[in-house]
VOLO-91171 format. One record per atom (N, C-alpha, C): residue number from 1; residue in one letter; chain; y, x, z. Coordinates in steps of 0.1 Angstrom, whole numbers. Last residue first. Layout:
N
NUM_A_A_Y_X_Z
...
END
This chain:
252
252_X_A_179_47_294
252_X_A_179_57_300
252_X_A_167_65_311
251_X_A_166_26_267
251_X_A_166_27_282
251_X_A_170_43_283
250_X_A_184_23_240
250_X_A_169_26_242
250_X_A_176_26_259
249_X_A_197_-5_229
249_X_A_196_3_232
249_X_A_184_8_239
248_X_A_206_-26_195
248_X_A_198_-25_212
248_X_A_199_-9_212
247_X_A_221_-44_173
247_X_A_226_-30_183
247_X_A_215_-34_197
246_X_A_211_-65_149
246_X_A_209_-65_165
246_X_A_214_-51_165
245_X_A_211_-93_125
245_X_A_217_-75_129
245_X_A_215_-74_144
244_X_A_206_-109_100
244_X_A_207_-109_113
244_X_A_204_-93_117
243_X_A_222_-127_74
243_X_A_216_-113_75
243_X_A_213_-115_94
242_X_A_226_-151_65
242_X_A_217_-141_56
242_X_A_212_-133_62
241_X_A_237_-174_89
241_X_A_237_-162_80
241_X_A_223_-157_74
240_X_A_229_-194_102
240_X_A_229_-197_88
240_X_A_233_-185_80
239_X_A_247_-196_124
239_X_A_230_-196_131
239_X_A_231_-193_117
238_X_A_274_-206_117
238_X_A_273_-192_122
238_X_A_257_-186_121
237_X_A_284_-228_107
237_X_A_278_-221_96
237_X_A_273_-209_106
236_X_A_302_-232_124
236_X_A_294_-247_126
236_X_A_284_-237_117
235_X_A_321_-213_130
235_X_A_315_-220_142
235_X_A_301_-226_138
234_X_A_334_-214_113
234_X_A_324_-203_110
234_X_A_312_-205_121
233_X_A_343_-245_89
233_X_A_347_-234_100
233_X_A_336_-227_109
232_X_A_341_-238_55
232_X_A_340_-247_68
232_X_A_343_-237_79
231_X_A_354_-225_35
231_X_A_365_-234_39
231_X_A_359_-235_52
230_X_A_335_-216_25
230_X_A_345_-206_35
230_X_A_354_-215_44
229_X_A_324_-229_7
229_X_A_315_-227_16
229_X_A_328_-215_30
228_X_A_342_-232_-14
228_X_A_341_-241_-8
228_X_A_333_-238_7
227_X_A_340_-206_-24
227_X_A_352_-205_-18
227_X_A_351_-224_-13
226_X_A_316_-204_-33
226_X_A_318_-193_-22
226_X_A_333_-199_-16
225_X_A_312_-224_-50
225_X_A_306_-228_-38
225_X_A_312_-218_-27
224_X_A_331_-219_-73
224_X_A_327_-233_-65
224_X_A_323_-229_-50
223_X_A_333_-197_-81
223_X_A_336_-203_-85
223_X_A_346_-214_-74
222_X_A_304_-185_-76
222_X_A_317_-175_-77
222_X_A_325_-184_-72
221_X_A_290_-207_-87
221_X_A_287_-198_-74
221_X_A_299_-189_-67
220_X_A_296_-207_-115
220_X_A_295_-218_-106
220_X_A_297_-218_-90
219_X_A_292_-187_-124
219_X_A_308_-187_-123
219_X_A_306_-197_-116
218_X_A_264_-183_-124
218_X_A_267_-176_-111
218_X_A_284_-177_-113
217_X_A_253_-202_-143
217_X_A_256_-205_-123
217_X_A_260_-196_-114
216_X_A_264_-190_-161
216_X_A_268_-210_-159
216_X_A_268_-205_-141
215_X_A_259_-153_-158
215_X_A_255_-173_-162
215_X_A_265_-185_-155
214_X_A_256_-137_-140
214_X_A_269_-136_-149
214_X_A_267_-148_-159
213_X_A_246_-120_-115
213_X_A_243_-133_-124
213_X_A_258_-136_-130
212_X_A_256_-99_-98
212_X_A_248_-97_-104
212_X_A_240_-113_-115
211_X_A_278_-103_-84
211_X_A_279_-96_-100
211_X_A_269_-98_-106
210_X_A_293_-131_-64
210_X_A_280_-116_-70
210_X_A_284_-114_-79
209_X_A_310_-134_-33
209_X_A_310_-131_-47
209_X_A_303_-121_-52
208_X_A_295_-144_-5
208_X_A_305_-136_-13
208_X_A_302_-138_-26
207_X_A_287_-159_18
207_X_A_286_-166_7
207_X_A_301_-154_2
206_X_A_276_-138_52
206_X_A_281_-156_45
206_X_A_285_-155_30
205_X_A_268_-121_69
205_X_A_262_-125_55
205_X_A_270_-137_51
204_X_A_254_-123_105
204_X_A_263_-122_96
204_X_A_261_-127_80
203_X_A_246_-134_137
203_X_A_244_-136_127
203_X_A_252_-130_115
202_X_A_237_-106_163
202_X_A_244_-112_157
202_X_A_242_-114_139
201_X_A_218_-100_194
201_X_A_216_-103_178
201_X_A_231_-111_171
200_X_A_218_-71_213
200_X_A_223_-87_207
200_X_A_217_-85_198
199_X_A_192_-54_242
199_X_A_200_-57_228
199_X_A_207_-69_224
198_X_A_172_-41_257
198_X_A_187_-43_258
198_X_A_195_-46_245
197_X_A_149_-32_255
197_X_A_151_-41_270
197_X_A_167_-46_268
196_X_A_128_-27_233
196_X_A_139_-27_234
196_X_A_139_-39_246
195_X_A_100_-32_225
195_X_A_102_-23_231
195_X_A_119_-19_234
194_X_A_111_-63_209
194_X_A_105_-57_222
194_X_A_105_-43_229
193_X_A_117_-66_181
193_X_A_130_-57_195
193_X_A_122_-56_207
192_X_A_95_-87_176
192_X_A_105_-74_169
192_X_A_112_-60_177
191_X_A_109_-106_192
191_X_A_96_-97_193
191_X_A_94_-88_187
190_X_A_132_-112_179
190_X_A_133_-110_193
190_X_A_118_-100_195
189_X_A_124_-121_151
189_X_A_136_-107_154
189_X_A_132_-104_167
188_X_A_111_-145_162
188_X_A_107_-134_154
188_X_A_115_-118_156
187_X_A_139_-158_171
187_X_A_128_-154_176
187_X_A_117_-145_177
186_X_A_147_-159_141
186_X_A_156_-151_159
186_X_A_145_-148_167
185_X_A_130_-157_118
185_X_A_137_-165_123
185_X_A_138_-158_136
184_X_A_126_-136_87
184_X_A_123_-135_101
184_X_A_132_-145_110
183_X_A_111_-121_61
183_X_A_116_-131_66
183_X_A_117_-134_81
182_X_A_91_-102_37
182_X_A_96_-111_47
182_X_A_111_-111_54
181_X_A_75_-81_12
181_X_A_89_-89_17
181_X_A_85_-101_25
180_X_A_60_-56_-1
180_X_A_66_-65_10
180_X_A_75_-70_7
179_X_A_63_-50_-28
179_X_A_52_-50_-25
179_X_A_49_-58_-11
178_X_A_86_-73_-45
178_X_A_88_-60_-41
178_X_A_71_-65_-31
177_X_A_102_-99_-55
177_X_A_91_-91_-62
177_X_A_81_-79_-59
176_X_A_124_-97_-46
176_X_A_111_-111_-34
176_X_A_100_-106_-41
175_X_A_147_-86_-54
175_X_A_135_-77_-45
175_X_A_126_-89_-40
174_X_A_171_-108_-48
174_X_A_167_-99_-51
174_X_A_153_-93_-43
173_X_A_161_-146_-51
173_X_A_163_-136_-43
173_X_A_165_-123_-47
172_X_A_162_-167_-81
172_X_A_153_-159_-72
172_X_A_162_-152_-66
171_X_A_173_-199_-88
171_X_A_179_-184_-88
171_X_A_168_-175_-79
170_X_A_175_-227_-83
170_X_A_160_-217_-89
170_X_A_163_-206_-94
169_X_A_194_-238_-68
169_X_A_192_-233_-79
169_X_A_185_-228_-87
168_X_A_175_-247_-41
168_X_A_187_-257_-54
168_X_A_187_-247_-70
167_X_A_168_-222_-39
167_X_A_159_-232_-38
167_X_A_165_-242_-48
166_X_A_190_-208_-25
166_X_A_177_-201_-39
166_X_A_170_-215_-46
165_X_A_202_-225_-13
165_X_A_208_-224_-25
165_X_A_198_-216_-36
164_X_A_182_-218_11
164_X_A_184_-235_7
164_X_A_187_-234_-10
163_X_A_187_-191_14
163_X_A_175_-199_14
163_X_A_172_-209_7
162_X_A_211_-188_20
162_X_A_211_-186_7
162_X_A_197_-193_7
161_X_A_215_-201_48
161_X_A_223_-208_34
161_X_A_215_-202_24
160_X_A_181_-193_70
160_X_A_198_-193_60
160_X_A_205_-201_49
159_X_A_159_-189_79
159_X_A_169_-204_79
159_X_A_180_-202_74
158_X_A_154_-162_79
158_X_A_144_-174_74
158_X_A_148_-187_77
157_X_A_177_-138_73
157_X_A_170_-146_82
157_X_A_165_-158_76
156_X_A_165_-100_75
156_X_A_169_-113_69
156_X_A_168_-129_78
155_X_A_177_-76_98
155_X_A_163_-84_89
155_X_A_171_-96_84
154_X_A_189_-43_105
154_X_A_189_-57_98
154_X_A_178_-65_97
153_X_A_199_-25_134
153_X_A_191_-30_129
153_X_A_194_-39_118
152_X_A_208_2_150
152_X_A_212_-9_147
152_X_A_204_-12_130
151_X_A_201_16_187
151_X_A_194_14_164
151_X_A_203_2_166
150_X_A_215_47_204
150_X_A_217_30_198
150_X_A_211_29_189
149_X_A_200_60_235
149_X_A_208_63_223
149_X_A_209_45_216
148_X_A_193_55_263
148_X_A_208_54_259
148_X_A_211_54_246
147_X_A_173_86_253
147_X_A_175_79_263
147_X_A_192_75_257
146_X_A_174_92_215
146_X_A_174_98_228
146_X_A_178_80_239
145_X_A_149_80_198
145_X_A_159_78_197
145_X_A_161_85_213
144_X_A_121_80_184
144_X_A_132_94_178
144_X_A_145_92_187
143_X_A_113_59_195
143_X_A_103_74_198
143_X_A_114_81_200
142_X_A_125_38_180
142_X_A_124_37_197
142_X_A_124_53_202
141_X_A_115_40_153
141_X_A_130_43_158
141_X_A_134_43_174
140_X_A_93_39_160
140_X_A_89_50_157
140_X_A_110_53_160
139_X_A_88_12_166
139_X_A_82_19_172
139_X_A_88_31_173
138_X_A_97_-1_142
138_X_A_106_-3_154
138_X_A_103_8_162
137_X_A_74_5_122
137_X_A_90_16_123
137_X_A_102_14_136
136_X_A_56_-7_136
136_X_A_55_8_136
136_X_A_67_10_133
135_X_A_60_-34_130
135_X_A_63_-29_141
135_X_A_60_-11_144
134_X_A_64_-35_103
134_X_A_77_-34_106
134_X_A_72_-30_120
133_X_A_44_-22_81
133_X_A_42_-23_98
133_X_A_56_-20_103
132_X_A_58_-17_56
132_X_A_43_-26_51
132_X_A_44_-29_69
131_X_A_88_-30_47
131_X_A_83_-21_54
131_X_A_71_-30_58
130_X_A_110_-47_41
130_X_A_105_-42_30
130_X_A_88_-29_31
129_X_A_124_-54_59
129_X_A_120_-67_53
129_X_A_109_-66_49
128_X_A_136_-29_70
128_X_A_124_-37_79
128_X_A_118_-49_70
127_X_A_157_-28_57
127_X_A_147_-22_53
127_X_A_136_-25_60
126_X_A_186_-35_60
126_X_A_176_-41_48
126_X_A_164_-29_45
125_X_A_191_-4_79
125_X_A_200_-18_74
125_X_A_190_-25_59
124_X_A_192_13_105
124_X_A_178_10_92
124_X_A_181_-8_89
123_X_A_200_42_121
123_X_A_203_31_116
123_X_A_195_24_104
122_X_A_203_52_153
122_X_A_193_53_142
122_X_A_198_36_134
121_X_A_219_81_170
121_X_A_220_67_164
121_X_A_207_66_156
120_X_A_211_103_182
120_X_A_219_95_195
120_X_A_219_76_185
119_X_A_181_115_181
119_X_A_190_110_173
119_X_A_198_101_186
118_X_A_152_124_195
118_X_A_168_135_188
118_X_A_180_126_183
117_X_A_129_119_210
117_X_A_142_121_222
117_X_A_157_125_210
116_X_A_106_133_197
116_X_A_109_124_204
116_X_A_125_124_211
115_X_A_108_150_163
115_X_A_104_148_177
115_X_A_113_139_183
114_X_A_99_135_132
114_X_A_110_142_143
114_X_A_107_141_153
113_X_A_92_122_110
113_X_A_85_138_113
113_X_A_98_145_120
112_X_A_76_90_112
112_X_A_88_98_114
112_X_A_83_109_114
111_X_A_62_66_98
111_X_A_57_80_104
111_X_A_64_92_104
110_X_A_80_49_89
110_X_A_68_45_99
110_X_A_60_52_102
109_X_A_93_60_68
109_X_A_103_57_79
109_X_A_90_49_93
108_X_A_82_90_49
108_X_A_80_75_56
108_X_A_87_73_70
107_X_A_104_100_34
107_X_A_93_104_45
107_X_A_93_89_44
106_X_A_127_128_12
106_X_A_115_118_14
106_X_A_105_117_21
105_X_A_156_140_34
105_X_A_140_138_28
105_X_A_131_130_24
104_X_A_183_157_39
104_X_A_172_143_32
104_X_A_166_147_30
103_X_A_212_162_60
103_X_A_201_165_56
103_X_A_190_151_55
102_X_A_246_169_46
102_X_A_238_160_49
102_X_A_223_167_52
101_X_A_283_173_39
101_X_A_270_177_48
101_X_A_258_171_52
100_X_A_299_168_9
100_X_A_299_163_31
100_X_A_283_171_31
99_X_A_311_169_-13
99_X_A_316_175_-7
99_X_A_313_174_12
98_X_A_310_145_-22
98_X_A_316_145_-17
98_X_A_320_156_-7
97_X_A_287_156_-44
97_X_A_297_152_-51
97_X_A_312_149_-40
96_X_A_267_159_-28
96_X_A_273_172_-31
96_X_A_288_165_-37
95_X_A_264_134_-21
95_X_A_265_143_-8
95_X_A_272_152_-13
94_X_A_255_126_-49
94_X_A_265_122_-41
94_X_A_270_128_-28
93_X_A_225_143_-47
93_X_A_239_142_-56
93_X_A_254_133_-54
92_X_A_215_133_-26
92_X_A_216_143_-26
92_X_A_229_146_-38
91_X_A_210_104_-37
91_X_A_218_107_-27
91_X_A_225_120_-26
90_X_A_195_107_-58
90_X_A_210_104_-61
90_X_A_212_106_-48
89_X_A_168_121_-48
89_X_A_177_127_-58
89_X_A_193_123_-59
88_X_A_165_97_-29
88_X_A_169_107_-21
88_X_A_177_117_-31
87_X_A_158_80_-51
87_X_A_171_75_-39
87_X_A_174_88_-35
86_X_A_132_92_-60
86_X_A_148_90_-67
86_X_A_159_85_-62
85_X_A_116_89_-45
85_X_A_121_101_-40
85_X_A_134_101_-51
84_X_A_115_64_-13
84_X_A_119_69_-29
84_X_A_123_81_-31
83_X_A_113_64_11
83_X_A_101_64_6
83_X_A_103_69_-10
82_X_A_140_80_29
82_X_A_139_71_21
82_X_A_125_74_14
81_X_A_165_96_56
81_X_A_153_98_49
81_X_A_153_82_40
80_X_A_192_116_69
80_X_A_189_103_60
80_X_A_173_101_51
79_X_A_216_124_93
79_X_A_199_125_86
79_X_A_199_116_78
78_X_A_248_133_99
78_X_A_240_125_95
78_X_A_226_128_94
77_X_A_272_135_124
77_X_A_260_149_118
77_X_A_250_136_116
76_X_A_304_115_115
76_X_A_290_117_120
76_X_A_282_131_110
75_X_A_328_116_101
75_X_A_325_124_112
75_X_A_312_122_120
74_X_A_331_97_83
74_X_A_339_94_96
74_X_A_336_108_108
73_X_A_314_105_63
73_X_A_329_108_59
73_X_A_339_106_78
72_X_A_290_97_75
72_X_A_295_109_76
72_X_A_312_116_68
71_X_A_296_68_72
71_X_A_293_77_82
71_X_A_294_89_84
70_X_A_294_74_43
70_X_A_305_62_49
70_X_A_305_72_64
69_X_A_269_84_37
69_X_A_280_89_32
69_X_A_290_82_38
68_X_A_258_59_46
68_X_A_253_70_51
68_X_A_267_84_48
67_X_A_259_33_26
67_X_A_263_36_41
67_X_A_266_54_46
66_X_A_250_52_0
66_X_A_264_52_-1
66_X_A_267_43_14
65_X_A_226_64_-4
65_X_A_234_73_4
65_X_A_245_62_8
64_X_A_203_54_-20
64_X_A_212_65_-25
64_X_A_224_70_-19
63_X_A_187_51_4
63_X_A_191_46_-6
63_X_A_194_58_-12
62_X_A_177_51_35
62_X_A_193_53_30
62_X_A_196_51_16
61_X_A_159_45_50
61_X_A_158_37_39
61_X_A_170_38_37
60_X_A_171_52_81
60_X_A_157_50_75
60_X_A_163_41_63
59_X_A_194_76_94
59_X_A_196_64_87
59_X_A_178_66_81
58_X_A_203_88_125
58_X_A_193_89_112
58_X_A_196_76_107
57_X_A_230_108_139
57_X_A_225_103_133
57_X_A_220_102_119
56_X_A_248_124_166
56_X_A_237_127_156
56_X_A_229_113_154
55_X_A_281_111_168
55_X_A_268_114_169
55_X_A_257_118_160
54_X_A_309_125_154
54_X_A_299_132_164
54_X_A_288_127_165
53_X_A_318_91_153
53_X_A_325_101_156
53_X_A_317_108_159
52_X_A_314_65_154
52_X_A_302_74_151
52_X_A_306_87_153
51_X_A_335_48_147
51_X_A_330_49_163
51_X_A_320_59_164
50_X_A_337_51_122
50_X_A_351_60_129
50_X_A_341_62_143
49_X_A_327_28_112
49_X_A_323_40_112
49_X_A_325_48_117
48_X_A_326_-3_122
48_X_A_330_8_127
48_X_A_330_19_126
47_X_A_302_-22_120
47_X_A_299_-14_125
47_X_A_310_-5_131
46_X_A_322_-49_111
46_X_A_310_-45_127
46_X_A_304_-33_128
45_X_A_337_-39_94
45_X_A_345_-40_108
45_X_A_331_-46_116
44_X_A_322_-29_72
44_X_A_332_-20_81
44_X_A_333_-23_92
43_X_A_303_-52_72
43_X_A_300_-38_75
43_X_A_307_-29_84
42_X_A_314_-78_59
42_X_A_314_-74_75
42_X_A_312_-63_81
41_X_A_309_-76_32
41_X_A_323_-75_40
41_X_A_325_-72_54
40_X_A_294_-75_18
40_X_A_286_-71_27
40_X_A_300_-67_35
39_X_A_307_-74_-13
39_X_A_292_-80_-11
39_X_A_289_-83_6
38_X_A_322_-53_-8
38_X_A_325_-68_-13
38_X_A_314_-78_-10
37_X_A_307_-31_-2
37_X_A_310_-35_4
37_X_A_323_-45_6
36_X_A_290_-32_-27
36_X_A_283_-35_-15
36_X_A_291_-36_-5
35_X_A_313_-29_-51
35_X_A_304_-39_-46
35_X_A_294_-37_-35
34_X_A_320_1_-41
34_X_A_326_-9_-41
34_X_A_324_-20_-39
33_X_A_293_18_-41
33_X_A_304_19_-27
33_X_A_313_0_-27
32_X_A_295_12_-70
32_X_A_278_8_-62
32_X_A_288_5_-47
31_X_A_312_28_-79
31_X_A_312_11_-87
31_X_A_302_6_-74
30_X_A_310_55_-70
30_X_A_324_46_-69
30_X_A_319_31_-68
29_X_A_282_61_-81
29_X_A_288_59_-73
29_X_A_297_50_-63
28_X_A_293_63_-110
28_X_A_279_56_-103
28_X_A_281_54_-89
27_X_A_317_78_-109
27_X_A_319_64_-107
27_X_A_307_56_-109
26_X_A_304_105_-105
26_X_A_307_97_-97
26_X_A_314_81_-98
25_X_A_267_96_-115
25_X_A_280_104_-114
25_X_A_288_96_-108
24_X_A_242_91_-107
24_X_A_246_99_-104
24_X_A_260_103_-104
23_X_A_236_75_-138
23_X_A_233_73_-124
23_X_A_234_88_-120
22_X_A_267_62_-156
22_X_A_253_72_-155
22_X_A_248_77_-141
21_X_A_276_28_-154
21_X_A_277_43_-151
21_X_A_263_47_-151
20_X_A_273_-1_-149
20_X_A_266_4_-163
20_X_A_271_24_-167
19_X_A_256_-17_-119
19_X_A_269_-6_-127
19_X_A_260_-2_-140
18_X_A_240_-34_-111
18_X_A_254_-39_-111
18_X_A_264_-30_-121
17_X_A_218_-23_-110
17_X_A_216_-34_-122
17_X_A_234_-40_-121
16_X_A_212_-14_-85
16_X_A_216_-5_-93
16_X_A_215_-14_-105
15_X_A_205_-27_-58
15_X_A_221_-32_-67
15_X_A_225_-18_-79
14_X_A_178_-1_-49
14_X_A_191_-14_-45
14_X_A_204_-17_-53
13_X_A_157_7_-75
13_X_A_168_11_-67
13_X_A_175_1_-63
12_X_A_130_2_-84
12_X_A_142_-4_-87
12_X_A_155_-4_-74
11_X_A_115_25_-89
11_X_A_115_16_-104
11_X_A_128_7_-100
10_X_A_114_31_-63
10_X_A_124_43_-72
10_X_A_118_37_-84
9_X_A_107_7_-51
9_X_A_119_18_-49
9_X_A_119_28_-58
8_X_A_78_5_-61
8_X_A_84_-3_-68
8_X_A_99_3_-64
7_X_A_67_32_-53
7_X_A_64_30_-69
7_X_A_78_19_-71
6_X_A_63_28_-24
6_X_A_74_41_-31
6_X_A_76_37_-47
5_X_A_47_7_-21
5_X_A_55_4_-18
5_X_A_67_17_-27
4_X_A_26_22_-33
4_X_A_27_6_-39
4_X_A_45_6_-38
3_X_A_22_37_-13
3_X_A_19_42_-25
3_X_A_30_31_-40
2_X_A_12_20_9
2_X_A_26_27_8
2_X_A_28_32_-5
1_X_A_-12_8_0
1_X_A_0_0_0
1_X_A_13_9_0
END
């Protein structure tokens, strides 16, 4: 299965179907940085890159960098590993292209090759969906993480708006093609986070503007829905995000 898993990641790299740049250069780059975080508005101001200031941190399933590079533009000592070894190639070429400091490797994020106790951060954003023993990688970000240190997590969530609207429209999901994929309602999340004594979960993800459907329904979507779906007030839409994100901490 892991085999399976590396094959379909480096056949189809995250939101690389948005830019029509040569992969690697830097407005491959630029255009990818841009939409994800139009796409994924909340990023900046929940995570805060700036706050990373200094810590040593790992990112699992870095992609081609462009979180990871965010973080280390703010002054974090990054790691970045990924099952793809063509993620890791563009990464590595963006790192140089900004001129930042990084160390990559292709590993499996469910059989870390770091000793116990080293990273103050671990961060592993849309990649548990995708991972054959999400509880081995919880596991394994528990292991690497010093006493105190922080994971901040993503999983998708299995009652969401986009859920309903895949469904209405018979628009598929990105990656539902991919060797894993699931789905996880709060609860789920919660067991998940077990070896974790200390953590939130916050909903995020609400209804942005895609690129990537350029049809009837995606000016429909653009259009219509994203800017009617804002209108309501965030209170009543909040349980309904896409994405659910937890900050736990490992015990001291």
């Amino acid at each position: 299965m892991i085999e399976d898993v590396r094959k379909y990641w480096n056949e189809n790299l995250h939101d690389i179907a948005i830019t029509s740049f040569l992969p690697g250069s830097a407005e491959f780059f630029k255009e990818l940085g841009s939409y994800r975080y139009k796409k994924l508005n909340y990023l900046v101001d929940l995570l805060d890159f700036e706050s990373y200031r200094g810590k040593y941190l790992l990112e699992i399933g870095c992609g081609v960098g462009i979180d990871l590079v965010r973080f280390a533009r703010a002054g974090a000592k990054v790691v970045g590993v990924d099952i793809s070894e063509k993620a890791i190639g563009l990464a590595q070429k963006y790192f140089s292209l900004e001129n930042l400091q990084v160390d990559l490797h292709v590993m499996n994020g469910e059989a870390l090759e770091f000793t116990n106790n080293t990273f103050d951060v671990v961060y592993v954003h849309g990649v548990l969906p995708y991972t054959t023993h999400p509880e081995k990688m919880i596991s394994e970000v528990y292991r690497v993480l010093k006493p105190g240190g922080e994971a901040i997590l993503m999983v998708y969530n299995k009652f969401s708006w986009l859920n309903l609207l895949t469904k209405l429209t018979n628009v598929p999901l990105e990656h539902v093609d991919a060797p894993v994929y699931r789905k996880y309602s709060t609860s789920e999340f919660k067991k998940l986070l077990k070896p974790f004594k200390q953590y939130q979960i916050i909903f995020e993800r609400f209804p942005s503007k895609t690129q990537l459907h350029n049809n009837w329904k995606g000016k429909v979507y653009n259009d219509f829905f994203v800017r009617a779906f804002n209108f309501i007030p965030r209170v009543m839409i909040k349980p309904f995000g896409w994405h659910l994100v937890s900050f736990a901490v490992k015990e001291k």
